[in-house]
Residue, then its C-alpha position, 0 to 999 in steps of 0.5 A: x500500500x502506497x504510504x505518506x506521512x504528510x498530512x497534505x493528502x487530505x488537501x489533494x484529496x478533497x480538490x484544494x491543493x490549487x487553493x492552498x498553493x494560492x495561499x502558502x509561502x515556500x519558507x520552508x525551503x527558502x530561508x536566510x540564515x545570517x548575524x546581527x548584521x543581517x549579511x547572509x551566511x546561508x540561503x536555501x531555496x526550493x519549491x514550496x509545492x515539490x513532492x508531498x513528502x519532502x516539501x515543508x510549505x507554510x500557511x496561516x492558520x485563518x486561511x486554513x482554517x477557512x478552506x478546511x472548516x465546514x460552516x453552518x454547523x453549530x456542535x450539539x452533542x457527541x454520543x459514543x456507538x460503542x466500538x470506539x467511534x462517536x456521533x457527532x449531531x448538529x443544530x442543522x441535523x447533520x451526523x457524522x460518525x468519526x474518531x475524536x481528536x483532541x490537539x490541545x496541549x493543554x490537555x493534562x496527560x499533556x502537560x505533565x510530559x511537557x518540559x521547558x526547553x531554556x529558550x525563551x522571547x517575545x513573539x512581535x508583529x508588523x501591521x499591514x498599514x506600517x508595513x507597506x511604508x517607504x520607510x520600511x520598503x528596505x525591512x521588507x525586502x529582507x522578508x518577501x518571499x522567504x524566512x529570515x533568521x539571524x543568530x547572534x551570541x545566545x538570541x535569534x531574531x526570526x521574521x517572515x511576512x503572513x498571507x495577510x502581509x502582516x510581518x511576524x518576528x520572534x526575539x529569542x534567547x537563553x532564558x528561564x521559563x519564568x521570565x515575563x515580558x514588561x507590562x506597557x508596550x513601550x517597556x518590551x520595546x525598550x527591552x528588546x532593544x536592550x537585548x537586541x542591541x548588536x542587531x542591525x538597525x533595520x532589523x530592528x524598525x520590527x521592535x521600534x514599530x511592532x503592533x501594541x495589541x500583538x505582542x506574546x510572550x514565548x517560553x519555548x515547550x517541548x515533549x520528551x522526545x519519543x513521549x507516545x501516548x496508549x492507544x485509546x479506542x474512538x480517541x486520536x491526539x494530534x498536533x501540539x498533543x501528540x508532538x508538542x516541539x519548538x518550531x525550529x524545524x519546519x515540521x510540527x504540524x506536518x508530522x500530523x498526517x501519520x496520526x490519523x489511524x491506529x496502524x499509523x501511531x508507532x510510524x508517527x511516534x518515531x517520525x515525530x521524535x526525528x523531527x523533535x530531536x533536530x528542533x531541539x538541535x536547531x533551538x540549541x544551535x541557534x541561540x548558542x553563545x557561538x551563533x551564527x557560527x555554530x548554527x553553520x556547522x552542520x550545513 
């Protein structure tokens, strides 16, 4: 039996590849990897639509959401058929009888397993309107068509533009779970330019100008590596439930695709544990005291 571990199949198969070729960016395959400087110490290229397997594409999560999400079916109840299948009924008389999936990593079992990986930042954003300026075109350009990350003694700054063209950065750094940002707007500002002091200045418009209402905290969790759950009848754990990892790899959610059915869940289990051990690797590399250079080696 032909097998894939993507979960783009379901794409293919219910007629949406074309929509979501549309509407995802290839950063994946096309990144940039440099220093505070912003000068280029790698670039990778490729197809963000190449073999279904092999291809790490990116979407927003509203855009997915609008072309997987049926509308118009407010949930009423689930009823158990008592062979590990439930009925799902709703307010406009549908039914329809599948497994339950739970992907959320706040389930408890979850969070038991789940550990502080020592990484930690603040997740900031560009607004459409200030990110189509003049005095941003040269920020931009940085990230049109591809991810940008740059290393530098312990913290990584990352950004990418959304579908929305909105541009989202992560500032991260060696630091404890327990650290919080400031309270005001103007506070974290004044704290990511501290801690970002040795990035170039036209990577640092994205602090100067980030959204006040889009500013997280991001203390980075990971499961341990190799963590399975016992297989439980009408019950199937996916996404940050199943595999909660930094994103350092491109792959979180796209190891979800060999969690769908019983046979699958030792293959997703080990697939999941390769990918969660190079993130784990990347988030190491990329905020070592030593990056850029240290992020280098391996490529």
């Amino acid at each position: 039996m032909s097998y894939t571990t993507s979960p783009r199949i379901a794409i293919i198969g219910n007629a949406l590849q074309d929509a979501f070729n549309a509407h995802s960016n290839a950063e994946g395959e096309n990144y940039r990897l440099g220093g505070a400087d912003t000068h280029t110490r790698f670039h990778k290229t490729g197809s963000g639509h190449m073999g279904i397997d092999n291809a790490r594409p990116e979407i927003d999560r509203t855009v997915l959401r609008r072309l997987l999400t049926k509308w118009g079916h407010a949930f009423v109840s689930a009823t158990s058929r008592g062979d590990g299948a439930r009925a799902f009924a709703f307010a406009n008389g549908a039914v329809v009888e599948c497994a339950v999936v739970g992907g959320a990593y706040s389930f408890p079992p979850c969070r038991r397993s789940m550990r502080p990986i020592g990484v930690n930042g603040v997740k900031i954003s560009l607004a459409p309107a200030p990110a189509g300026r003049a005095d941003m075109a040269d920020m931009c350009a940085l990230v049109e068509q591809e991810m940008l990350m740059n290393l530098e003694r312990g913290s990584a700054f990352g950004a990418q533009r959304n579908g929305d063209r909105r541009i989202r950065a992560y500032a991260c750094f060696r630091g404890p779970e327990k650290w919080t940002v400031p309270a005001t707007p103007d506070d974290v500002r004044a704290e990511l330019q501290k801690r970002s002091s040795d990035y170039a200045p036209v990577l640092l418009k994205l602090v100067d100008h980030c959204d006040d209402a889009a500013i997280y905290q991001r203390a980075f969790y990971a499961l341990l590596i190799g963590r399975r759950w016992a297989h439980v009848d009408g019950v199937t754990t996916l996404g940050d439930a199943a595999h909660l990892m930094p994103p350092f790899a491109g792959a979180g959610r796209g190891v979800d695709g060999e969690a769908a059915i019983i046979e699958w869940e030792t293959r997703m289990t080990a697939s999941a544990a390769k990918w969660a051990q190079a993130t784990m690797d990347n988030a190491e590399a990329f905020t070592n005291p030593n990056a850029p250079q240290k992020a280098l080696e391996p490529l």
